[in-house]
BARO-646364 format. One record per residue (C-alpha): residue number from 1; residue in one letter; x, y, z. Coordinates in Angstrom, 3 decimals, always signed. Layout:
N
(NUM; a; (X; Y; Z)),
...
This chain:
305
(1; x; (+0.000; +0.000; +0.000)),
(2; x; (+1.278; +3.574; -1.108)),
(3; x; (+2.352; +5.463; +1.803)),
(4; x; (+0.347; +8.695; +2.297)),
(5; x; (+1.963; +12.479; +1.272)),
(6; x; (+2.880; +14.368; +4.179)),
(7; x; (+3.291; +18.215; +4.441)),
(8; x; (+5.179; +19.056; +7.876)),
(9; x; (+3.749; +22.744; +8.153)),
(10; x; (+6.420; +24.606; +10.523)),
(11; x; (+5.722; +28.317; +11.863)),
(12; x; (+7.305; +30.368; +14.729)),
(13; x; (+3.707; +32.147; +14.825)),
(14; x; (+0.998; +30.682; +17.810)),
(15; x; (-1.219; +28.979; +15.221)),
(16; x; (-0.752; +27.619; +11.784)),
(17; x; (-2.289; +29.492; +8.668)),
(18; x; (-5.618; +28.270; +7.628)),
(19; x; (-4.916; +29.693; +4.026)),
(20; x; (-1.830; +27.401; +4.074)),
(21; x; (-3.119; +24.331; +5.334)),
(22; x; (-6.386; +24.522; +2.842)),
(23; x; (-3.596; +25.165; +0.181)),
(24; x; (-1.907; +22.052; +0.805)),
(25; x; (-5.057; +20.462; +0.954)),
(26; x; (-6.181; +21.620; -2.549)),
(27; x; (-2.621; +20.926; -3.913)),
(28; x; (-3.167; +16.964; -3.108)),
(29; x; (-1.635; +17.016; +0.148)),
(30; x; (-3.222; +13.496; +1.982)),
(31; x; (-2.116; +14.724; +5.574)),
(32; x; (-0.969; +18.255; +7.009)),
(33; x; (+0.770; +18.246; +10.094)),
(34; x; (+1.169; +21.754; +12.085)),
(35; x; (+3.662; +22.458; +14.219)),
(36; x; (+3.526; +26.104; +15.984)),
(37; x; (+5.702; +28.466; +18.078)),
(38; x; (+8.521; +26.623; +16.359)),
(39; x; (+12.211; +28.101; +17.174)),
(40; x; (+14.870; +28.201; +14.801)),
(41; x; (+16.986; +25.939; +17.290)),
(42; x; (+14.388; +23.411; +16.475)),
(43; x; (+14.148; +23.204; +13.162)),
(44; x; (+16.877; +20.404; +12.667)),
(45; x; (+15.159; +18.060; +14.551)),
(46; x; (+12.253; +18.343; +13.575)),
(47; x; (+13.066; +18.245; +10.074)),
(48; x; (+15.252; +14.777; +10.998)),
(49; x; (+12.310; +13.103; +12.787)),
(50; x; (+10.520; +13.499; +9.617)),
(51; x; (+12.870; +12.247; +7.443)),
(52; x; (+14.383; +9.412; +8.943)),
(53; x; (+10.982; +7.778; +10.349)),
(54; x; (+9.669; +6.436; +7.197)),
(55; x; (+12.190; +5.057; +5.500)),
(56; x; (+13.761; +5.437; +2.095)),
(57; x; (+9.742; +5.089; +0.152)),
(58; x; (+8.201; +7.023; +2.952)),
(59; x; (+10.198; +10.280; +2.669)),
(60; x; (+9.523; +10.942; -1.280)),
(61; x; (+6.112; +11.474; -0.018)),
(62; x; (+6.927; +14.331; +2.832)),
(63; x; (+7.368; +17.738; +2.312)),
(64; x; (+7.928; +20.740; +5.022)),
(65; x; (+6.335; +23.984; +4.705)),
(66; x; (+7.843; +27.074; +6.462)),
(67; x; (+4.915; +30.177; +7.252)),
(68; x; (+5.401; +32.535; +9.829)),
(69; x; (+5.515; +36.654; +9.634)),
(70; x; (+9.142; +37.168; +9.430)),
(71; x; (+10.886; +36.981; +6.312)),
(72; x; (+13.958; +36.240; +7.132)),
(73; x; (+13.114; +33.523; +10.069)),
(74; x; (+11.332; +31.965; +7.112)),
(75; x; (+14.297; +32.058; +5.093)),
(76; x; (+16.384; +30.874; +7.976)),
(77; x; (+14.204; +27.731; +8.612)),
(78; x; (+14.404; +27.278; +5.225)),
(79; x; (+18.174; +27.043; +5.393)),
(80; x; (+18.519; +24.862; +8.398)),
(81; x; (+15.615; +22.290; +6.921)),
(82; x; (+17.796; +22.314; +3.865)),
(83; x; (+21.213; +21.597; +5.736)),
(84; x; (+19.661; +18.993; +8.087)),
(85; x; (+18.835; +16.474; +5.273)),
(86; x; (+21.114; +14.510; +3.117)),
(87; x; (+20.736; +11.869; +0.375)),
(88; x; (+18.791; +10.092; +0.248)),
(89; x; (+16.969; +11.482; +3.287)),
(90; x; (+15.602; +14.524; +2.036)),
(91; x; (+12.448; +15.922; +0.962)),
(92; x; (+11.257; +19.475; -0.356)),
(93; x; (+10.732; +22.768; +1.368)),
(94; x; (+8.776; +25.691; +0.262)),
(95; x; (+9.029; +29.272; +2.792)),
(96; x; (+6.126; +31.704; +2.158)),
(97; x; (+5.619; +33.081; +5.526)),
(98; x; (+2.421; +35.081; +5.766)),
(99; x; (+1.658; +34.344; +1.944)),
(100; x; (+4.083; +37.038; +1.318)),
(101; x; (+6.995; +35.502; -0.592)),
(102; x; (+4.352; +34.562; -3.400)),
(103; x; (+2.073; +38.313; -2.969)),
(104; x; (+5.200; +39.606; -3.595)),
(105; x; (+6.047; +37.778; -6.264)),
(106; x; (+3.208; +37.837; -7.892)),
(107; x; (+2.837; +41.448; -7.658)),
(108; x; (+6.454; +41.991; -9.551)),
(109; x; (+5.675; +39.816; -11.794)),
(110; x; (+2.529; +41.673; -13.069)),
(111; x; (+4.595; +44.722; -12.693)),
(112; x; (+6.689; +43.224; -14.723)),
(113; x; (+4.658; +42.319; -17.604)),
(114; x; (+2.325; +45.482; -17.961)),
(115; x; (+5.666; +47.432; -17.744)),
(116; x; (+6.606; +45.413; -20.722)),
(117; x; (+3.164; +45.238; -22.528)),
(118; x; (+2.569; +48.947; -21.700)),
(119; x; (+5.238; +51.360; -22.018)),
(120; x; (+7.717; +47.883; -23.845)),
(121; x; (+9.993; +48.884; -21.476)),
(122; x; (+11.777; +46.582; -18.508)),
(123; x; (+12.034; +46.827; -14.915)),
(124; x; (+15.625; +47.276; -15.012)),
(125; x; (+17.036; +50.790; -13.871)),
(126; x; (+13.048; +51.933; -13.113)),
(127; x; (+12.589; +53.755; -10.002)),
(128; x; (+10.367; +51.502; -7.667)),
(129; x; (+8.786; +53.305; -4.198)),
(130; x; (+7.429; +50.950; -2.100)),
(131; x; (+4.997; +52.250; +0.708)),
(132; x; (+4.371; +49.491; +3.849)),
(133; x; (+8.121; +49.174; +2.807)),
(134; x; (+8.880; +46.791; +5.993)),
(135; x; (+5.435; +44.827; +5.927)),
(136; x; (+6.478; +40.735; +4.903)),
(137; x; (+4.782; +41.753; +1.533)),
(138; x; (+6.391; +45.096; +0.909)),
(139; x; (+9.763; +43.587; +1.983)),
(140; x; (+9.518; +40.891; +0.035)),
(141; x; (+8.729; +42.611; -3.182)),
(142; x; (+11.588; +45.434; -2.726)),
(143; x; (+14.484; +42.077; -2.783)),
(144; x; (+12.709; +40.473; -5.576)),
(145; x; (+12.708; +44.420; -7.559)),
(146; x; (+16.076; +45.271; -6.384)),
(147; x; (+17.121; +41.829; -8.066)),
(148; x; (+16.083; +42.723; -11.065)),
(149; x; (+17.477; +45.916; -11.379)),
(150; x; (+15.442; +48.061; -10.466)),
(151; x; (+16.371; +51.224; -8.153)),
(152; x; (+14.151; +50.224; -4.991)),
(153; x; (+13.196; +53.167; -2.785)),
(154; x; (+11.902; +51.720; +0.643)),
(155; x; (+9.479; +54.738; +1.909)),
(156; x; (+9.462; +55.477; +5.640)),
(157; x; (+5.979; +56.690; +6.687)),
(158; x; (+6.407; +57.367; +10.395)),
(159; x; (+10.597; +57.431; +11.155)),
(160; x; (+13.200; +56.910; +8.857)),
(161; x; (+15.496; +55.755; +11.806)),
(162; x; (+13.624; +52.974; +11.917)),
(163; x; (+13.781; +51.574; +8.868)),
(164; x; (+17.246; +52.412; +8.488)),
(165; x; (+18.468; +49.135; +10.455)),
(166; x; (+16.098; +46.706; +8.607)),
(167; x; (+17.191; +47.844; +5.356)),
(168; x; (+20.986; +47.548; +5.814)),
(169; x; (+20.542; +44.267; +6.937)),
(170; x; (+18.671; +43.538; +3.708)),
(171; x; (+21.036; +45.065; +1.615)),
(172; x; (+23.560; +42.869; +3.616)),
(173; x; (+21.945; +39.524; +3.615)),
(174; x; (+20.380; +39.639; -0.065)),
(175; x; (+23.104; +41.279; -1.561)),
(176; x; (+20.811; +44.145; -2.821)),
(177; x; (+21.034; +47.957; -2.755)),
(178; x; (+17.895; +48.682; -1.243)),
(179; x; (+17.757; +52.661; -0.245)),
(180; x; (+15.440; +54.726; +2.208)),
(181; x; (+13.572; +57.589; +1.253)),
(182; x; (+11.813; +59.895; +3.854)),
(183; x; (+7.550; +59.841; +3.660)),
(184; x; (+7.157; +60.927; +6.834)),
(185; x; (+5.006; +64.507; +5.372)),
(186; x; (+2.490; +64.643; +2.430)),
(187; x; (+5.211; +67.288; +1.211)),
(188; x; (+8.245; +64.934; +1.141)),
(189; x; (+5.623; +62.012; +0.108)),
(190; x; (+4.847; +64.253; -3.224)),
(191; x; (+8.596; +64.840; -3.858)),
(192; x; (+9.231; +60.880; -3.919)),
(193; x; (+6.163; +60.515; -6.379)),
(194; x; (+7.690; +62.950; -8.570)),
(195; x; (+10.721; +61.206; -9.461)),
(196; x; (+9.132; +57.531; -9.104)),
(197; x; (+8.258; +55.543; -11.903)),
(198; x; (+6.502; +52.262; -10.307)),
(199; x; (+4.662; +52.825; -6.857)),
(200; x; (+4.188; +49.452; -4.605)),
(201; x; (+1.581; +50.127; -2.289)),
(202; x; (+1.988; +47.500; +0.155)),
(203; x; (+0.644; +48.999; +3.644)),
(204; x; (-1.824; +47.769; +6.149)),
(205; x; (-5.481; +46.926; +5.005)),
(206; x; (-7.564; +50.087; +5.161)),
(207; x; (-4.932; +52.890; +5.229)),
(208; x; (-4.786; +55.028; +2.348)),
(209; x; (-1.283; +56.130; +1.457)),
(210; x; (-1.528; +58.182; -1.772)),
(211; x; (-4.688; +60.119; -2.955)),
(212; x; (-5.768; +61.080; -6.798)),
(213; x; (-4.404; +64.967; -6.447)),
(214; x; (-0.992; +63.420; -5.649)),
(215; x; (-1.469; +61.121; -8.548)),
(216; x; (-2.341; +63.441; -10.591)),
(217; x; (+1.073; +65.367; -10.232)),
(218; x; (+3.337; +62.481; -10.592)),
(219; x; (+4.740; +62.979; -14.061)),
(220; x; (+6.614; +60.253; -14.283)),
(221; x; (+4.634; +57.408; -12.966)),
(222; x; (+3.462; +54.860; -14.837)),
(223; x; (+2.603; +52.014; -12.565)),
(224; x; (+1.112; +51.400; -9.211)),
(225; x; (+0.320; +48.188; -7.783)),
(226; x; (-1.642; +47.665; -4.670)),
(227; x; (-2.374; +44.603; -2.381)),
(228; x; (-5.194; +45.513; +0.046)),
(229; x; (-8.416; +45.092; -0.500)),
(230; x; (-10.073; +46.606; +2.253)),
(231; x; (-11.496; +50.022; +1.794)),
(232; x; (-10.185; +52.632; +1.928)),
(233; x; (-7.712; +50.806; -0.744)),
(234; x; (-4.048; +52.221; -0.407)),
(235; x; (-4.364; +54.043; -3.633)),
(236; x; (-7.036; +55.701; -4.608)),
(237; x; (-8.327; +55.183; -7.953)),
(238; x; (-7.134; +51.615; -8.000)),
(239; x; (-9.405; +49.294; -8.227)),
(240; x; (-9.517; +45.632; -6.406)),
(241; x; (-9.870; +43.968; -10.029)),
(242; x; (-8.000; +46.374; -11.863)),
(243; x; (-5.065; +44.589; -14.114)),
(244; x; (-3.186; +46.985; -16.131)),
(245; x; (-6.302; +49.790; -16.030)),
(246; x; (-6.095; +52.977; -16.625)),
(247; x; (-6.795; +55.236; -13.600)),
(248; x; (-8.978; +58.115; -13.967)),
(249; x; (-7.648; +61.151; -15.222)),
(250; x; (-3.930; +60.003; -15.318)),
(251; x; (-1.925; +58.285; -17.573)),
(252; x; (-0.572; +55.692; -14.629)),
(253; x; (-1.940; +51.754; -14.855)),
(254; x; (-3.632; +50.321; -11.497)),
(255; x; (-3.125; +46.831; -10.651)),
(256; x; (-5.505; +45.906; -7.803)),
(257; x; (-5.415; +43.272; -4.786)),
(258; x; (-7.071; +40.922; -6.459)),
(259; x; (-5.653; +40.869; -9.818)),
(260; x; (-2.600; +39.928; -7.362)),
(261; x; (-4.371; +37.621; -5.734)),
(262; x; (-5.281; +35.386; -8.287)),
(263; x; (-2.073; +35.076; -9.522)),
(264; x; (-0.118; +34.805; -6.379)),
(265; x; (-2.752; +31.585; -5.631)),
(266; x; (-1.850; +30.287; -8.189)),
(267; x; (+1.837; +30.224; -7.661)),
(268; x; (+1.537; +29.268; -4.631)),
(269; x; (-0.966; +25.973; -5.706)),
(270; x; (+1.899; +25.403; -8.239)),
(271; x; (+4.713; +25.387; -5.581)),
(272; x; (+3.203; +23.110; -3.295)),
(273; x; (+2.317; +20.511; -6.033)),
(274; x; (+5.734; +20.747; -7.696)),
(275; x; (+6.540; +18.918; -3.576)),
(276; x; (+4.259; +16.021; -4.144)),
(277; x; (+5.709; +13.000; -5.161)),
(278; x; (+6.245; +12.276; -8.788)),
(279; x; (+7.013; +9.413; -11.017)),
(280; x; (+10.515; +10.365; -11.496)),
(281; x; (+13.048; +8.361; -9.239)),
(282; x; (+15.996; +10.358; -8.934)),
(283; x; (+14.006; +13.713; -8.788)),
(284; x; (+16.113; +16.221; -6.660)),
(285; x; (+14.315; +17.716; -3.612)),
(286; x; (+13.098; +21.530; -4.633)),
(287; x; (+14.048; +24.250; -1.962)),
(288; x; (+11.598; +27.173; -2.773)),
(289; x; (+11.359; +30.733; -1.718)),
(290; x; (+10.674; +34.259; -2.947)),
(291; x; (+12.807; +33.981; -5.849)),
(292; x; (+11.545; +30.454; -7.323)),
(293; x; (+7.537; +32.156; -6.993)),
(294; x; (+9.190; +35.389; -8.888)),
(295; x; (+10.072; +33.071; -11.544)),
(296; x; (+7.072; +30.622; -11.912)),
(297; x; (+4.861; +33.835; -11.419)),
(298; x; (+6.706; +35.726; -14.293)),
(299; x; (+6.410; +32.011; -15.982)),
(300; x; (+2.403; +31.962; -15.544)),
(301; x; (+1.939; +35.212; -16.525)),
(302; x; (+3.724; +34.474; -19.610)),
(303; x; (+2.027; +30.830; -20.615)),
(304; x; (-1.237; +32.838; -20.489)),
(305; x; (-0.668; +35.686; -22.796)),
């Protein structure tokens, strides 16, 4: 008898993700196994108790799943599941704490292509402003920008002190060049508009961050992308559906939450299937994170046009 597939669902957070665990289900997951308040420290052994309990047939059909808020704890665990297995015990792990590692890359990637479709221009050298610049989401999406090329301006809304520290260690362990721009005023908030070409509105559901009369002066944007979906919506103008739509009375293209949405589901279906066990023998365990949804995001977005 077939042994069943197993996703071992590790977070540092008090309770495990609903969204994640009916994910896994709908990918073809048989059994989901949670595992919460999870330290780093305990990651190894956790990740060798799984491993090494059903022997060599058993663990092709396991897979661990890293959520959590913070980004870099994800990517952490990630790293210390990875370095705790060896062949042939070893299985695949996919990080996408808070859903953000795919909302981010799902939002870039639709960036991305309307940039492209648009104005036929790339995301290299653009100016990219991202407001809720230290939210998992916004965070996420400035490393997967600044990757590309683009010139990633992390707004601070309430002190730029504080975002100072976050953002050097960024730059530091992504190997990015990440800078910080002061939004603490409406004044200095219109002066960063000015010279940005893509806005990433990435700030907490129902806050408002930029208005149509700053819109409306922005010369040089072209593109604003923004992931909540709760009124008041962070940019006004955009709406939820909105995929590459013109806003009113500007020449700048809105791409709403859900537009997002349905593509970073997708992804993230994709990613947890591409775990499941497959006919192949010698298939290599996957290790997935922000940058592997970037490019089966981009890849999606590209098979359907």
């Amino acid at each position: 008898m077939e042994k069943a597939s197993i996703l071992h669902l590790f977070t540092a957070a008090k309770n495990a993700s609903p969204f994640d665990v009916n994910m896994a289900f709908d990918a073809g997951f048989d059994k989901i196994m949670p595992y919460t308040n999870v330290a780093l420290a305990e990651v190894t052994g956790l990740t060798q108790d799984a491993i090494f309990s059903r022997g060599l047939s058993g663990v092709k059909r396991e897979a661990i799943f890293i959520g959590g808020r913070d980004i870099d704890l994800a990517i952490d665990m990630l790293e210390s599941a990875q370095k705790a297995m060896f062949a042939p015990f070893a299985c695949s792990a996919f990080a996408d704490p808070s859903g953000a590692f795919t909302t981010a890359a799902a939002m870039i990637a639709k960036v991305e292509a309307h940039l492209k479709d648009k104005f036929n221009e790339e995301l290299s050298g653009k100016t990219l402003s991202i407001f809720g610049a230290t939210g998992p989401v916004g965070s996420c999406a400035s490393i997967i920008a600044a990757q590309q090329g683009a010139n990633v301006q992390m707004v601070a809304h309430s002190s730029v002190e504080a975002v100072v520290p976050k953002v050097t260690a960024w730059n530091e362990k992504y190997q990015v060049n990440l800078q910080v721009v002061d939004g603490t005023t409406e004044a200095k908030k219109a002066e960063i508009l000015a010279q940005t070409e893509i806005v990433i509105s990435a700030a907490a559901a129902g806050v408002q961050v930029i208005c149509k009369e700053q819109l409306a002066i922005a010369n040089q944007l072209k593109i604003v992308a923004d992931v909540n979906a709760v009124a008041p919506l962070g940019v006004q103008g955009v709406g939820v559906n909105d995929d590459g739509v013109l806003i009113a009375d500007t020449q700048i293209y809105g791409i709403g939450a859900i537009a997002v949405g349905q593509l970073k589901y997708t992804t993230q279906h994709q990613l947890l299937k591409l775990m499941l066990p497959s006919d192949q023998p010698f298939e290599k365990p996957k290790y997935l994170e922000f940058l592997a949804a970037f490019k089966l995001a981009r890849e999606i977005l590209k098979n359907q046009s």
